[in-house]
C-alpha atoms as an extended CHARMM CRD file, in Angstrom:
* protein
*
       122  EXT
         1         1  UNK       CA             -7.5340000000      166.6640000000      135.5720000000  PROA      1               0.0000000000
         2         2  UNK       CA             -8.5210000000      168.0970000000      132.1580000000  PROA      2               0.0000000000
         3         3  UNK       CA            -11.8910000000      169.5140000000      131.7350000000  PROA      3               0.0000000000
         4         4  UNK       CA            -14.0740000000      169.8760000000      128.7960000000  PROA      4               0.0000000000
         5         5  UNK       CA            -17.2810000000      172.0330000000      128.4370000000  PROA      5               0.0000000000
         6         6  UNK       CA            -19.4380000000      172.0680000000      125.5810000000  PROA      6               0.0000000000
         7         7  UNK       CA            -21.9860000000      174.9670000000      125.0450000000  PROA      7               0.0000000000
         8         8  UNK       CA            -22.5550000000      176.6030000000      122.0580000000  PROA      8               0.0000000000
         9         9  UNK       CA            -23.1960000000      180.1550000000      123.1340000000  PROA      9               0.0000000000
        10        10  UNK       CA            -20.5640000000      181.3880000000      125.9840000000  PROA      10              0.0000000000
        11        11  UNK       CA            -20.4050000000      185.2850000000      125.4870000000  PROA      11              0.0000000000
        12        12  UNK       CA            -23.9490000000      186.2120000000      125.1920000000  PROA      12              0.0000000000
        13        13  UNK       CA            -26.1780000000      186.7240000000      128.1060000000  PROA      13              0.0000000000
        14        14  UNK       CA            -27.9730000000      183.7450000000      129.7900000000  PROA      14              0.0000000000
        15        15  UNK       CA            -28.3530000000      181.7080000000      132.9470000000  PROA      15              0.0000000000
        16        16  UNK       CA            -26.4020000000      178.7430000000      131.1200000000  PROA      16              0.0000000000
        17        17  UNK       CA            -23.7040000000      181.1200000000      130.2610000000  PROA      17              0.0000000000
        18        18  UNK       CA            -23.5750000000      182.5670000000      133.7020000000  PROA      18              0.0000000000
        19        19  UNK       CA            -23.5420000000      179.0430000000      135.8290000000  PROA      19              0.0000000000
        20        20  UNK       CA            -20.8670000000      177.8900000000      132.8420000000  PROA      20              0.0000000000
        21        21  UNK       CA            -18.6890000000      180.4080000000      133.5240000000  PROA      21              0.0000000000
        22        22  UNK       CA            -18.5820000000      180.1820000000      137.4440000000  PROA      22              0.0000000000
        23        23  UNK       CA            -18.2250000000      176.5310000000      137.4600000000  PROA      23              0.0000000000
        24        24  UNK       CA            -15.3640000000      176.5390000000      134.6220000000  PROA      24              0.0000000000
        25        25  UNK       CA            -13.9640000000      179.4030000000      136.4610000000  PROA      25              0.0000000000
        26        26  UNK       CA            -13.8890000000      177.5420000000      139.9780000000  PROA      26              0.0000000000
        27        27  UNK       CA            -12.4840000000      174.4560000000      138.6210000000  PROA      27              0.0000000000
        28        28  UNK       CA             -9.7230000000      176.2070000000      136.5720000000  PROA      28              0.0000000000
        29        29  UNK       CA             -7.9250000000      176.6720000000      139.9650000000  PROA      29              0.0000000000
        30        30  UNK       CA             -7.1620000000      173.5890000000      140.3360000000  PROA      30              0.0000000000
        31        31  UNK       CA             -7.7850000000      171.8340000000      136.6590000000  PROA      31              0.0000000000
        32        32  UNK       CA             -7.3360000000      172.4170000000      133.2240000000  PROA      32              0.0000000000
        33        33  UNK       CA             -9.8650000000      173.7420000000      131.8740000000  PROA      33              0.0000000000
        34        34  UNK       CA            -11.5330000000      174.0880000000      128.3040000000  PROA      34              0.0000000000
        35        35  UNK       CA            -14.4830000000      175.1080000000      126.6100000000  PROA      35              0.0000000000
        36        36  UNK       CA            -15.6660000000      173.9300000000      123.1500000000  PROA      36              0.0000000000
        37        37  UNK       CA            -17.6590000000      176.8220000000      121.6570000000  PROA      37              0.0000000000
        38        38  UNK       CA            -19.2760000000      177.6020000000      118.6130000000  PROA      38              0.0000000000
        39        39  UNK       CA            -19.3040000000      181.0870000000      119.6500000000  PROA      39              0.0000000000
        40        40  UNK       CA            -15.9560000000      183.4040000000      118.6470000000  PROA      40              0.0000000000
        41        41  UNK       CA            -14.6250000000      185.3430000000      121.2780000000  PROA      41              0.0000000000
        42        42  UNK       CA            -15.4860000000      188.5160000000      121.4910000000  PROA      42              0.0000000000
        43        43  UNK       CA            -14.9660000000      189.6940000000      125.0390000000  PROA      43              0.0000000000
        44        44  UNK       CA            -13.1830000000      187.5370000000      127.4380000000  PROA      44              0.0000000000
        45        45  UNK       CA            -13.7400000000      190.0390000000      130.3900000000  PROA      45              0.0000000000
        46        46  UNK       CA            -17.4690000000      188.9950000000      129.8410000000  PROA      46              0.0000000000
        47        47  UNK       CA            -18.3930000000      187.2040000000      133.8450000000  PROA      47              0.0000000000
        48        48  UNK       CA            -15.0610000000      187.3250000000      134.4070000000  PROA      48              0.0000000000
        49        49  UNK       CA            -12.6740000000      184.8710000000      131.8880000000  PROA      49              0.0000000000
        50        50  UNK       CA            -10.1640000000      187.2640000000      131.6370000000  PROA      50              0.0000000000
        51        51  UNK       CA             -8.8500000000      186.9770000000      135.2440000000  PROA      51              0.0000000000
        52        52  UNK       CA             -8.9530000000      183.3720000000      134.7300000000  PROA      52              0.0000000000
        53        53  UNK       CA             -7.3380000000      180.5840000000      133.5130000000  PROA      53              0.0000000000
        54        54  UNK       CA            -10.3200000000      178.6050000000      131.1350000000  PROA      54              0.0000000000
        55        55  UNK       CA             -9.4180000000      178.1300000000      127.7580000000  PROA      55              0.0000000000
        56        56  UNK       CA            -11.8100000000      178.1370000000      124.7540000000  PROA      56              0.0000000000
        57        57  UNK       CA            -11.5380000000      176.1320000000      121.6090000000  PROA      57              0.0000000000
        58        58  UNK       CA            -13.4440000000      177.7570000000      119.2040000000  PROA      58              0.0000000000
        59        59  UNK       CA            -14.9950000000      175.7640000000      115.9950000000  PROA      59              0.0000000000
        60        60  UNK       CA            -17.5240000000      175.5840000000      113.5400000000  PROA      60              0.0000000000
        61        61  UNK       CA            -19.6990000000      173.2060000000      112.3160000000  PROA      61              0.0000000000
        62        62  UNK       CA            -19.1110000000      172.2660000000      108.5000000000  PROA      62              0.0000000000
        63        63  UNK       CA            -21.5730000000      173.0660000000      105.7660000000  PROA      63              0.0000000000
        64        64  UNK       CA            -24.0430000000      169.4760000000      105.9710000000  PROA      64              0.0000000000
        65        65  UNK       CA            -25.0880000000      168.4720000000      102.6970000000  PROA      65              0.0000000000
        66        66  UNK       CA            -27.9830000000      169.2320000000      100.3580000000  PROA      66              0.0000000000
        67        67  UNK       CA            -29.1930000000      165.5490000000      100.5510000000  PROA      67              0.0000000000
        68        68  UNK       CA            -28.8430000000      165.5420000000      104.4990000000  PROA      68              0.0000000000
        69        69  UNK       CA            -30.7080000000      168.7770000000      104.9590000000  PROA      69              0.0000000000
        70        70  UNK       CA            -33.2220000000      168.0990000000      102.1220000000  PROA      70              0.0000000000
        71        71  UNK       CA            -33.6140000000      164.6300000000      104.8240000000  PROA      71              0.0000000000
        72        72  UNK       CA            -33.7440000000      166.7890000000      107.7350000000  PROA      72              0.0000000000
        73        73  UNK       CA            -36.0680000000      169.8330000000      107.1940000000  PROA      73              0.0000000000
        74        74  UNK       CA            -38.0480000000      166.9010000000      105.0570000000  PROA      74              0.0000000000
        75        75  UNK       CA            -38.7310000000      164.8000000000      108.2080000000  PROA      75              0.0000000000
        76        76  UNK       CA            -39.4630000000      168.2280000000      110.2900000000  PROA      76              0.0000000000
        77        77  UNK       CA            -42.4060000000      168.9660000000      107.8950000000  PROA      77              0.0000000000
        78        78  UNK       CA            -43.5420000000      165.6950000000      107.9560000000  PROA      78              0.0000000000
        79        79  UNK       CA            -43.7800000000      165.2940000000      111.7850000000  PROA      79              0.0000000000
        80        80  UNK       CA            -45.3740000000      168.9470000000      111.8920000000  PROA      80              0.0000000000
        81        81  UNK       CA            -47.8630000000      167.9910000000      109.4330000000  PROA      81              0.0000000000
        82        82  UNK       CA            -49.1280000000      164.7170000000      109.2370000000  PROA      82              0.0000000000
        83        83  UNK       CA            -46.7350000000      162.1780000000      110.8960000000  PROA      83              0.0000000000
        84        84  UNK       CA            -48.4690000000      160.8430000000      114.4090000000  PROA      84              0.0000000000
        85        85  UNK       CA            -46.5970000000      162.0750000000      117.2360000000  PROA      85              0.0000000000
        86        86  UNK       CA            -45.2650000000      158.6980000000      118.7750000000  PROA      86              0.0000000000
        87        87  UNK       CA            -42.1080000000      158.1150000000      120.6730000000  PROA      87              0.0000000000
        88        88  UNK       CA            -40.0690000000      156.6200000000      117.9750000000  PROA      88              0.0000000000
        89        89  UNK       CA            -41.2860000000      159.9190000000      115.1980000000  PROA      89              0.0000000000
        90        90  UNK       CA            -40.8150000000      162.0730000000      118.1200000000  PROA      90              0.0000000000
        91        91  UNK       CA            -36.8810000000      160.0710000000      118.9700000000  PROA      91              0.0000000000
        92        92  UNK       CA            -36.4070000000      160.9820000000      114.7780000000  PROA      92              0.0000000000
        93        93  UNK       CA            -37.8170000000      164.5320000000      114.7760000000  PROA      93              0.0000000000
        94        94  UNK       CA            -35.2900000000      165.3130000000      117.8210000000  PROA      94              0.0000000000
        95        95  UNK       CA            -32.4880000000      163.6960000000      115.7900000000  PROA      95              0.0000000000
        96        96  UNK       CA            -33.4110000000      165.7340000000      112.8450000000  PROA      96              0.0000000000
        97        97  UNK       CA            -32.2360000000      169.2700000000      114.4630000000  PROA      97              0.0000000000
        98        98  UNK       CA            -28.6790000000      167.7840000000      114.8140000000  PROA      98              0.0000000000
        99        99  UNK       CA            -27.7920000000      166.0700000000      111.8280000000  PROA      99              0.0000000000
       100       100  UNK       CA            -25.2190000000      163.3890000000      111.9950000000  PROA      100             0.0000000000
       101       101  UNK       CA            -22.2520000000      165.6370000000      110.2020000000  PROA      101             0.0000000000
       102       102  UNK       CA            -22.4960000000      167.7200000000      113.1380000000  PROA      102             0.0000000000
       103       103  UNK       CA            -22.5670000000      164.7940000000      115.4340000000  PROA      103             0.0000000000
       104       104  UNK       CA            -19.5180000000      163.6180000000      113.6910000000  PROA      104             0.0000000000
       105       105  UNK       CA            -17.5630000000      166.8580000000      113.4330000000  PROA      105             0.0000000000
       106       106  UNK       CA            -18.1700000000      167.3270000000      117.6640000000  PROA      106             0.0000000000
       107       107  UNK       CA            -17.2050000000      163.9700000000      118.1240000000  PROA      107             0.0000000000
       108       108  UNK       CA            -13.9790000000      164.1440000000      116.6210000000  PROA      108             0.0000000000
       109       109  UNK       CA            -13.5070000000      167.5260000000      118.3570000000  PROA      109             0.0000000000
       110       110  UNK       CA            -14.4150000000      166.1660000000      121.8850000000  PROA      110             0.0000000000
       111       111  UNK       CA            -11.8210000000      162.7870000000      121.5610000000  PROA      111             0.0000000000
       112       112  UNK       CA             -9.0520000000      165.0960000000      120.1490000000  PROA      112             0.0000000000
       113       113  UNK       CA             -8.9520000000      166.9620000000      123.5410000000  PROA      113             0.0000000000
       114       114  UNK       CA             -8.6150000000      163.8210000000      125.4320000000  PROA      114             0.0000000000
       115       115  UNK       CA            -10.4230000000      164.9580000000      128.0440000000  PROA      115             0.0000000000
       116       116  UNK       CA            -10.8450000000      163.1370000000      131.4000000000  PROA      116             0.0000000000
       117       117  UNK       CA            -14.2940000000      164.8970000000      131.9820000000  PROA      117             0.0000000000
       118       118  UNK       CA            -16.3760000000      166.2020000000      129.5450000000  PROA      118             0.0000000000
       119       119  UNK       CA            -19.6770000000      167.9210000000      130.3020000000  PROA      119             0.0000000000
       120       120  UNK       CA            -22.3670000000      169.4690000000      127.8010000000  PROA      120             0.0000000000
       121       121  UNK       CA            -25.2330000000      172.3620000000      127.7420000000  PROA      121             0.0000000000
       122       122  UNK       CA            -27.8320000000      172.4440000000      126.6190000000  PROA      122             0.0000000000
């Protein structure tokens, strides 16, 4: 089975980074297994990848536009200052930390693994 983790930060120090990387590590013994980062690699002996067999696929996320981060840090002022805090403003001030470019750019980088499992961080 191929295996698919998404988290941005893998080598820094964190409980997320710590389960991660026993889980991934675990699995790997019997599955193929990958992690998406954001992060570059800069010590794979870091909880223990080195002796393992986890992959990383390392990427960044492409420069969003002026227009769509004018939209985004636009809406974030708005909600902080003025905008009443319902469910649907609240749903669109979420939204607005991940703008769709980057929603796009993971997407395509998820389905080009073809993945049977894939599992993400937060």
């Amino acid at each position: 089975m191929r295996i698919l983790f998404y988290c941005d930060t893998v080598f820094s120090f964190g409980g997320v980074q710590r389960v991660l990387a026993e889980i991934a590590k675990a699995l790997s013994g019997k599955h193929e297994v990958t992690i998406l980062t954001t992060d570059t690699c800069t010590d794979l002996s870091m909880y223990g990848y080195a002796e393992s067999t986890v992959l990383f696929d390392y990427f960044s996320y492409s420069a969003s536009s002026f227009i769509e981060r004018l939209l985004c840090k636009g809406y974030s002022f708005l909600y902080k200052h003025g905008l009443p805090h319902t469910r649907q403003t609240s749903a669109w001030y979420a939204a607005s930390f991940f703008p769709s470019s980057y929603k796009r750019t993971l997407a395509r980088k998820i389905n080009a693994r073809q993945c049977d499992v894939v599992i993400g961080t937060v």
